[in-house]
N, C-alpha and C positions, 0 to 999 in steps of 0.2 A: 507374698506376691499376689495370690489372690484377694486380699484385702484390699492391695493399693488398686488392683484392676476395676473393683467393686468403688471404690473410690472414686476413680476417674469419670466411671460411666453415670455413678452418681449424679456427676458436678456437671455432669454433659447434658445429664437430660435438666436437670435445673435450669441449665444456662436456656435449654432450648425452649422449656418452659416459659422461661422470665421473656424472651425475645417475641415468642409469640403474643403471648402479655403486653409487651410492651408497645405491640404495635393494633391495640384495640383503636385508635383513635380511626382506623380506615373504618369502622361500623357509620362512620360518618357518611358514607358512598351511600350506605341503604337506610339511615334512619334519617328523621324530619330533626335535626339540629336549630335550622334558622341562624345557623351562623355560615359565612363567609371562607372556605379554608383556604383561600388566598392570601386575607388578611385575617384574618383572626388567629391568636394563637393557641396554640394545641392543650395549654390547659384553662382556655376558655369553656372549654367542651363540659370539663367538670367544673365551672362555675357553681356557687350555692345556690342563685338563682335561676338556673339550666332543669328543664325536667330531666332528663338525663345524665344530670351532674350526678348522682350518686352511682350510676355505672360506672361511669370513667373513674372515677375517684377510688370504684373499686376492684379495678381493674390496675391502674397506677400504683395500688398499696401492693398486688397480687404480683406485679410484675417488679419493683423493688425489692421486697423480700426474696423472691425465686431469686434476684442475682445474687443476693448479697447471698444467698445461701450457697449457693452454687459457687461465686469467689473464695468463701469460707472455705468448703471442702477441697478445692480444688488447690489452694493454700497449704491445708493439712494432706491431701495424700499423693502432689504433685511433687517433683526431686527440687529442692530446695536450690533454687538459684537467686541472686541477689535483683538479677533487673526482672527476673521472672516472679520473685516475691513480691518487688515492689508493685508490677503491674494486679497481681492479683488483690494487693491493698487498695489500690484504686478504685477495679472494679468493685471491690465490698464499701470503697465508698462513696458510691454514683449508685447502687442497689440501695443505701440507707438513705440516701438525701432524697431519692425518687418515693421509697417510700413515707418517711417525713413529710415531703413534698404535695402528698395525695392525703395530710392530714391537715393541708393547712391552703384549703382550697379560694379561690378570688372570691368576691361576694358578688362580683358584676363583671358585665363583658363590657371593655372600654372600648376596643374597636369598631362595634358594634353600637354600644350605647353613649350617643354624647354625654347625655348625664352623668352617668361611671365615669367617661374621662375626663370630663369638667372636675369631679369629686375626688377622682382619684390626681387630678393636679394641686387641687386646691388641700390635699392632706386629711381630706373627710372622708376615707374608708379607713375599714377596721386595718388595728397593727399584722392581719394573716397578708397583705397586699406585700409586707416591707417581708415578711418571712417568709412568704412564699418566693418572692423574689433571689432572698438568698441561700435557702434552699434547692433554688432550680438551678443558680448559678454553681451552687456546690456539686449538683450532679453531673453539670457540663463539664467542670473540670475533671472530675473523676474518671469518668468516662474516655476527654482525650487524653489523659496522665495513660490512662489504662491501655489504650490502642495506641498509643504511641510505645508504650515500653511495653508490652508483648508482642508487638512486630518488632520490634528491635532485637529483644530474645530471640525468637525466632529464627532471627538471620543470624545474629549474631553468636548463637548457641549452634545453629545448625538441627534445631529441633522444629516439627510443626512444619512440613513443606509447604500446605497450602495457603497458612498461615504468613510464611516469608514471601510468598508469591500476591498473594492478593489483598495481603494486608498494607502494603504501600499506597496503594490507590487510592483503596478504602480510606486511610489516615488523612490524606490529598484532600478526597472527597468531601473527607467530614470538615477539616480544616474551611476548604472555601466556602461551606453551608452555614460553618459556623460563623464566619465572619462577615457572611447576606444576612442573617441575622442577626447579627449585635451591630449591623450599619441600619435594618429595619428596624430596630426597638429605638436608634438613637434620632433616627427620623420620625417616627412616629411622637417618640418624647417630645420635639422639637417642635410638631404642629405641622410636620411638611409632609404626612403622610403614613402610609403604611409602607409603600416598596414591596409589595408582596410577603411582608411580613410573614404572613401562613405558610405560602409553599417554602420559604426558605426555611422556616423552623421544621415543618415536617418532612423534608428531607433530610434536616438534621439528625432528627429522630431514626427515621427509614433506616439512615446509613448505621447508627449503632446498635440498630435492631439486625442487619444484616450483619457486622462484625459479632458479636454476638453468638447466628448460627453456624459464622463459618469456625469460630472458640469453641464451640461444642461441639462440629466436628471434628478437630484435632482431636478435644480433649478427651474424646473420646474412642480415639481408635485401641484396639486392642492391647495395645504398648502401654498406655495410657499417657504419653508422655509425647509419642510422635517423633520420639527420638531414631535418627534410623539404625538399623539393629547393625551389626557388624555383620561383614560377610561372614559365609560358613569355610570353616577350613576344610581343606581336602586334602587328605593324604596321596600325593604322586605318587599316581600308576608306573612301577618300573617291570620289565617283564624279568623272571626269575632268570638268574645267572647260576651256568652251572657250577658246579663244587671243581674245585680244581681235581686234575686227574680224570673225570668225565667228558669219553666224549660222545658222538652222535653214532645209539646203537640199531 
């Protein structure tokens, strides 16, 4: 028992770890980027040609790895349920493709530089453009696989209160962010613009960096499980009956 406790809190503070990790891209509020975060997207920041491409990039590999690690454990020492297995499969692999992802950086910023998106229409950047691409694709999916099936556990299990409570929105949330952003990339493909391409991506992110904290506070409540305990039994109070034969002396 103490094992699995040691377990959970493990995988709690990982998760907590990867989330904070994963939402390095706000250094962008206080450092001179020169990009756009309206429009620009959130792994332009770690561009090859970015002076700060090698922060983000390693901050992206630091915050991959933390989830997939944290999924792992929480995998092996969480009570084995089937939608609750699958979700934690997801989440380890949206932590692998995020870190993948941060190894297989843009060479240039298209938003930003006509040139990059001229080059990068015309098929003249390197093959990391087409791998980073599905790479990142691979992590979006992981990710809503993953918050969709442990909010569903959740409710469905009756485990994780705050989890079944705020994780519907959450799921809502990321849903409509994600779908401002696969209509910003398909307009921007198009030549008709960005659409605020930036804020709808980095809300995208925002929001699974949020789910995320509120996974490692279930996961780590003392239960380890957030399963609710049963109530305590209580033996009924009856007041003692006399013995037969006795009466009031």
């Amino acid at each position: 028992m103490r094992r699995s406790v040691a377990g959970h809190r493990v995988a709690a503070a990982l998760l907590l770890l990867g989330a904070v990790a994963y939402t390095a891209w706000v250094l962008e509020l206080v450092l001179a980027t020169g990009l756009d975060p309206v429009r620009a997207y959130v792994s332009e920041l770690a561009a090859a040609d970015q002076p700060l491409g090698g922060l983000f990039r390693a901050t992206d590999l630091v915050a991959g790895l933390l989830v997939l690690a944290g999924a792992v454990t929480a995998l092996l020492t969480t009570e084995r349920r089937p939608w609750t297995s699958a979700g934690w499969a997801a989440l380890a692999l949206f932590g692998a493709a995020t870190a993948v992802d941060s190894r297989l950086p843009l060479s240039c910023t298209p938003t930003s530089d006509p040139v990059c998106a001229a080059r990068e229409t015309a098929g003249l950047v390197p093959a990391t453009h087409t791998a980073h691409a599905v790479s990142s694709s691979c992590a979006m999916v992981g990710a809503l696989a993953a918050l969709v099936l442990l909010t569903y556990a959740a409710r469905r299990e009756d485990r994780w209160p705050p989890l079944g409570r705020f994780g519907p929105p959450l799921v809502l949330a990321e849903l409509a962010a994600t779908a401002w952003t696969l209509a910003s990339v398909a307009a921007f493909s198009a030549g008709r613009g960005t659409w605020a391409l930036g804020a709808g991506q980095r809300l995208q992110v925002l929001l699974v960096a949020l789910y995320l904290l509120l996974l490692a506070r279930c996961v780590g409540r003392p239960d380890g499980a957030g399963a609710p305990s049963p109530p305590e039994s209580r033996t009924p109070q009856h007041p003692q009956r006399a013995a037969p034969g006795e009466g009031d002396r």
